[in-house]
Each structure stands twice: as structure tokens, then as C-alpha cells.
C-alpha positions as CSV (number, residue, x, y, z in Angstrom):
1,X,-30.8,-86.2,35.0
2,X,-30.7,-88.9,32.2
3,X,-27.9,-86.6,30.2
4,X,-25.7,-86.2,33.3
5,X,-25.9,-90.1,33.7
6,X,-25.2,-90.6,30.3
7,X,-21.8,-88.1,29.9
8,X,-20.8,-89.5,33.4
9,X,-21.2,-93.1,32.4
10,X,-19.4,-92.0,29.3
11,X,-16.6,-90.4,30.7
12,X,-16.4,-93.5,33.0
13,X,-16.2,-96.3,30.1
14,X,-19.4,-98.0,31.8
15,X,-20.1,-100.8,29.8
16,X,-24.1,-100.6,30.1
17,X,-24.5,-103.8,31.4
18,X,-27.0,-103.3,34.0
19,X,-29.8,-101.9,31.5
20,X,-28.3,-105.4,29.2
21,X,-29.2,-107.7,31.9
22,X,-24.9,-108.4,31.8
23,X,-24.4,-108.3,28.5
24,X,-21.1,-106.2,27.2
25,X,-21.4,-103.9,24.7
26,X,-18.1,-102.4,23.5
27,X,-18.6,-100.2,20.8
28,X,-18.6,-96.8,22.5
29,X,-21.5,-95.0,20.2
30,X,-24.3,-98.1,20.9
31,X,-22.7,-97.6,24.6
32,X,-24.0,-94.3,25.0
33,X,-27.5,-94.9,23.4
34,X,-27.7,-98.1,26.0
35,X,-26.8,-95.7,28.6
36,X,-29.3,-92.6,27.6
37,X,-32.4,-94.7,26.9
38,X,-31.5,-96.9,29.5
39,X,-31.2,-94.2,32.4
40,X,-34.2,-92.2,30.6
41,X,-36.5,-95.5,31.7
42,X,-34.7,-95.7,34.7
43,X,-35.2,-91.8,35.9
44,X,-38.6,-91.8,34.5
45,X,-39.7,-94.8,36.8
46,X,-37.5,-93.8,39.9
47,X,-37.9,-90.1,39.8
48,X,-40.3,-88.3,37.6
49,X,-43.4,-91.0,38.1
50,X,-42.9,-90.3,41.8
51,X,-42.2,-86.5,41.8
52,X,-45.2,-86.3,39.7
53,X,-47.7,-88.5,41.6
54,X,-46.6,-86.5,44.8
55,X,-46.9,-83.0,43.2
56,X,-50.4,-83.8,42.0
57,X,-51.2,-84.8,45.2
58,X,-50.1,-81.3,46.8
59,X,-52.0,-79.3,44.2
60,X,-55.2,-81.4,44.9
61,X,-54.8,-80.8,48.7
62,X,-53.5,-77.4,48.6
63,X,-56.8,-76.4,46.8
64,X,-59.2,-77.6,50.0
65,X,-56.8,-75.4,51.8
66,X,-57.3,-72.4,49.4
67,X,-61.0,-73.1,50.2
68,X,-60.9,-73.3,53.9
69,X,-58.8,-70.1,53.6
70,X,-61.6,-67.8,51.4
71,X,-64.0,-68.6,54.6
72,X,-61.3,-67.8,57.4
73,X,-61.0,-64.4,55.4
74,X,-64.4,-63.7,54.9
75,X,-64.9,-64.1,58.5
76,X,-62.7,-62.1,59.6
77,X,-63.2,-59.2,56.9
78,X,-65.1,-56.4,59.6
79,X,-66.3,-54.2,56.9
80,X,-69.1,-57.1,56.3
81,X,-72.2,-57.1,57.9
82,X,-73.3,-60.9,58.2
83,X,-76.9,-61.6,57.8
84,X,-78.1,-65.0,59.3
85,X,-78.7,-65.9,56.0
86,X,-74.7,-65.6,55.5
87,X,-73.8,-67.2,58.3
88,X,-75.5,-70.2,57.5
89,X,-74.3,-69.8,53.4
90,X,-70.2,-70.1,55.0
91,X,-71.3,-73.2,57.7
92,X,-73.2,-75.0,55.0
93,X,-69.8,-74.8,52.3
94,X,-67.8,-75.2,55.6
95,X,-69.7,-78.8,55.8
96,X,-69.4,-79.8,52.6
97,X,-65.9,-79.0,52.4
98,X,-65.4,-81.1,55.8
99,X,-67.1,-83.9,53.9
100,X,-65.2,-83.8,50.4
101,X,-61.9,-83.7,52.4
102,X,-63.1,-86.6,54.6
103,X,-63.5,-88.6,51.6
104,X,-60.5,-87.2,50.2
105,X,-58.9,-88.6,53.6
106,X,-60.0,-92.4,52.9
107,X,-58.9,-91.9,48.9
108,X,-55.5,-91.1,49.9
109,X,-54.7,-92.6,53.1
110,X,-52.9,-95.8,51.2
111,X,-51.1,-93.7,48.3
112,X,-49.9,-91.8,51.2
113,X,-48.8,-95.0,52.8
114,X,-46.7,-95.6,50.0
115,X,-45.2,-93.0,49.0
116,X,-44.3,-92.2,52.8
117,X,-42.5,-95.6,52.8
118,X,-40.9,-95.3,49.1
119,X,-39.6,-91.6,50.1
120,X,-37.9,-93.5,53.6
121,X,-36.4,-96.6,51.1
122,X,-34.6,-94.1,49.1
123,X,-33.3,-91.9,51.7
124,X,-32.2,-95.1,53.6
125,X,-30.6,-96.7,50.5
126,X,-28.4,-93.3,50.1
127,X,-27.8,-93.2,54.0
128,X,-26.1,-97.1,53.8
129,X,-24.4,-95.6,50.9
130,X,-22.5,-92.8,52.8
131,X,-22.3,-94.8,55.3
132,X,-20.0,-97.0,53.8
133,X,-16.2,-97.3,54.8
134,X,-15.0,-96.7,51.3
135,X,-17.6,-94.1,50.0
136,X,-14.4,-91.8,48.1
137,X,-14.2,-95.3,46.3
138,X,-17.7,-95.5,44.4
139,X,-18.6,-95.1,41.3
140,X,-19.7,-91.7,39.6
141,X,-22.4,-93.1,37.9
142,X,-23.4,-94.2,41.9
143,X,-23.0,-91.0,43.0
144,X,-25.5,-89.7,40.8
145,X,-28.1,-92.3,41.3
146,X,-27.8,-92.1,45.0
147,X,-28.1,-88.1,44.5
148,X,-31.4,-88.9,42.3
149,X,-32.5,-91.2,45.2
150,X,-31.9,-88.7,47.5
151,X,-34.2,-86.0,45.9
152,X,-37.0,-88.4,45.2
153,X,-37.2,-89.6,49.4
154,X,-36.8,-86.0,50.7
155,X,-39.8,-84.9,48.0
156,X,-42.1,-88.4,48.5
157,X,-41.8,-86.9,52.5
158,X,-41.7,-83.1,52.7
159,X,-43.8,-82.2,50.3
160,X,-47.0,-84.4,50.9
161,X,-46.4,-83.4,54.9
162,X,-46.0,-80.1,54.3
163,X,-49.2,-79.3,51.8
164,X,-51.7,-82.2,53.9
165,X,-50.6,-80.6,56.9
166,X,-51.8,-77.5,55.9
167,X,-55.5,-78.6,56.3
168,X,-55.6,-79.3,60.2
169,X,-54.0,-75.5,60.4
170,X,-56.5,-73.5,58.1
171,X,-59.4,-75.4,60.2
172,X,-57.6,-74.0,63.7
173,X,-57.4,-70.7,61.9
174,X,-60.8,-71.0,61.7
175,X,-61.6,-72.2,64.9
176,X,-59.7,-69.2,66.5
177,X,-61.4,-66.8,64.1
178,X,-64.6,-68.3,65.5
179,X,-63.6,-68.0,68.9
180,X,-63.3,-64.4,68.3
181,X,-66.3,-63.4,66.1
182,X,-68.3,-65.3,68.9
183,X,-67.2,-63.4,71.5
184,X,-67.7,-60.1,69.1
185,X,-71.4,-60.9,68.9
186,X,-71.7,-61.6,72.4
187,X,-70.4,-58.3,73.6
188,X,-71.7,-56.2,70.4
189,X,-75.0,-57.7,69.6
190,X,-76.6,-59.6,72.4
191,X,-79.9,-60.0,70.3
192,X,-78.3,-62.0,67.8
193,X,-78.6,-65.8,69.4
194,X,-79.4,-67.2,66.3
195,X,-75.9,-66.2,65.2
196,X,-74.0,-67.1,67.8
197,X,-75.6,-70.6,68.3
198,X,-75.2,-71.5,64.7
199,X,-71.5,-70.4,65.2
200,X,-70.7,-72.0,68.1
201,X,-72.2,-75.3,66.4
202,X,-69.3,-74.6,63.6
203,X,-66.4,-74.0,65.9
204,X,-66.9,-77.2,67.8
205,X,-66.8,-79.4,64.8
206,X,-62.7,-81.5,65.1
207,X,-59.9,-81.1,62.9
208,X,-59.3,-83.1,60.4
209,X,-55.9,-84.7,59.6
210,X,-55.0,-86.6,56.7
211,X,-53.2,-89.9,57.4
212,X,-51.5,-92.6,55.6
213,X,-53.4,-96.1,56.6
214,X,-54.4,-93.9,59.8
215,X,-51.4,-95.0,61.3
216,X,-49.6,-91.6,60.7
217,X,-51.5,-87.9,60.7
218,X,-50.0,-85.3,59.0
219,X,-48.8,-82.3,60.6
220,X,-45.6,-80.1,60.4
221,X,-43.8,-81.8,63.1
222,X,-43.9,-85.2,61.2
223,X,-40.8,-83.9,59.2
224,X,-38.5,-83.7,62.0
225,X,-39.7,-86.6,63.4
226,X,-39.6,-89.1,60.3
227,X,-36.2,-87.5,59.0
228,X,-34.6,-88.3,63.1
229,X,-36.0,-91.8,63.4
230,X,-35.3,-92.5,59.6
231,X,-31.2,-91.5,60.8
232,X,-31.1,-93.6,64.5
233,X,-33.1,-96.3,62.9
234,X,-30.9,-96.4,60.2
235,X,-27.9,-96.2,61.4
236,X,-28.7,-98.9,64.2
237,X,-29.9,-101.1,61.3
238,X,-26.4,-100.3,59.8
239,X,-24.8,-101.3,62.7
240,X,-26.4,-104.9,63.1
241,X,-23.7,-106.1,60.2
């Protein structure tokens, strides 16, 4: 990104000054070094630091997903034939898993918060850009900005929605899997109460969703959602000039 700024801006004659603070520079060689380690800075702070932070995020959550995914399997896996002892091995890492993500909930409800909000700043800074009456009339260097601007919101949004959301649907998996072995035992193996109580006592445990400041839970339908009241709200804020 930082060397499609800089042979843009250099194909554009921009002067630099907004990395100088205003200051011209007009030899065209110290120009282009203003430019590169100038928009490095700027792309490093605007779009990697962000694209990473949310990324790490994913591949932290997505692993309490893998994990609630091994137990949905081994549940359903028929070939098995489940001791009490078992049973009560998958419930207890079933609970400690509920209790790592809850604590994993509280650790990340305000980064969540913020980078919710810094994903909808950019996305509504490049919507009052195309909004505007002479858009054919900006800048190139503009264009790419707003097109960095634009990646960074729709990543900061989708992909921590998409990956946290993925926790509350493993744990209904699970629930459903439950319903079923339950019923299973019931039918099959009427002797086996212990079983079926210490099941039962798993399948009526809530789903957990992750939230940002608990004001928003995470769950697939928060993308369409944010993205339409991100374009009404913007656009009536637009309109308010």
C-alpha cells in the first residue's frame, strides 16, 4: 500500500506537505522519500496495527471454537461407547471451557468496542467521500487512502463478527447434539439415569455471546445490520448540511 501511495503521489507532483506539517519540499527525489516513509507511518498506524489487532483476535476466538467443536464431534461419533466416567470427562472441559470464554468475554468486551466503532469511522469517512458532489474531482492520492480506509472498517467489522459469532453457534450445535443423544439414551438404554441426568444438566447451561461493552452481542446477523444502519445513518447525517 505505501508503494502505490508513493508512485501515485509521484505521478501526481504532491508536494508532501501533509507528512511536513505544510512545509514545501520541491526537489522531487527528497519528495518521494517524504512521501514513502511518510505513508509507511501512515499505513502502518491506519491499517496494519488495526488488521493485526483484529486478526489476533479471530485466531484467539476461533480456537475456543475449535474446542467446542472436538466435544460436539465426539458426541456425536456412534462408534463410541461412553462410560459415565466419559461423560463427565466432556461436561467437566465443557465447563471449563464456558469459564475461560466467559473471562475471555469481559477481556475483550472494550477492544471490541473499539474496534467496532473505528471499523464504522472509516467506512463512514469513505461514504461522505463518495458522497460528495464532485467525487470524479478528488485527488488520486485520496482515492487510495479512502480505498485503505475502506478495507480497514469492513475488516475492524466482519471479521471479529464473523469468528466471535461462531461461539454462540458451536454451543447450539452442541445443545442440539444433546437434545438428541438424550433422547438416544432414553429410548436405547433406560437404565442409564446417571447419564442422562448429568446430560441434561449440560444441555441446559445458556449460550454465550461475546459483546462489545455488552451493548452489542455478536452474532452473524450483526453484519447486515451494522453495514444498513451505518448507510441510512450516514447518509441522513450527510444530509443535515
Amino acid at each position: 500500500m505505501t508503494s502505490v501511495f508513493t508512485y501515485i503521489a509521484a505521478e501526481a507532483n504532491d508536494d508532501a506537505s501533509f507528512f511536513t506539517l505544510g512545509y514545501k519540499i520541491y526537489g522531487s527525489k527528497i519528495r518521494i522519500c517524504a512521501n514513502f516513509i511518510g505513508g509507511y507511518i501512515y499505513y502502518t498506524v491506519r491499517l496494519q496495527f488495526p488488521c493485526l489487532a483484529a486478526v489476533s483476535l479471530c485466531i484467539l476466538v476461533n480456537r475456543y471454537s475449535l474446542l467446542f467443536n472436538n466435544i460436539n464431534k465426539d458426541l456425536n461419533d456412534e462408534t463410541l461407547f461412553f462410560t459415565f466416567a466419559k461423560y463427565s470427562k466432556l461436561v467437566s472441559d465443557y465447563h471449563n471451557i464456558e469459564n475461560k470464554i466467559d473471562a475471555l468475554k469481559e477481556t475483550l468486551s472494550v477492544p471490541l468496542f473499539f474496534m467496532m466503532l473505528s471499523g464504522f469511522f472509516n467506512l463512514y469517512t469513505v461514504l461522505s467521500v463518495c458522497l460528495q458532489p464532485n467525487l470524479f474531482a478528488i485527488s488520486a492520492t485520496l482515492l487510495v487512502e479512502m480505498g485503505s480506509n475502506a478495507f480497514t472498517g469492513v475488516v475492524l467489522i466482519s471479521s471479529p463478527t464473523i469468528y466471535c459469532s461462531k461461539i454462540p453457534e458451536c454451543m447450539s450445535k452442541i445443545k442440539i447434539t444433546l437434545r438428541k443423544l438424550i433422547d438416544r439414551l432414553r429410548l436405547r438404554h433406560l437404565e442409564r439415569v446417571r447419564e442422562i441426568c448429568l446430560l441434561e444438566r449440560m444441555e441446559k447451561h445458556d449460550i454465550i455471546y461475546l459483546t462489545a461493552c455488552k451493548m452489542v452481542d455478536f452474532k452473524t446477523s450483526l453484519l447486515l445490520s451494522s453495514f444498513g444502519s451505518l448507510f441510512t445513518y450516514g447518509l441522513l447525517v450527510l444530509n443535515l448540511k
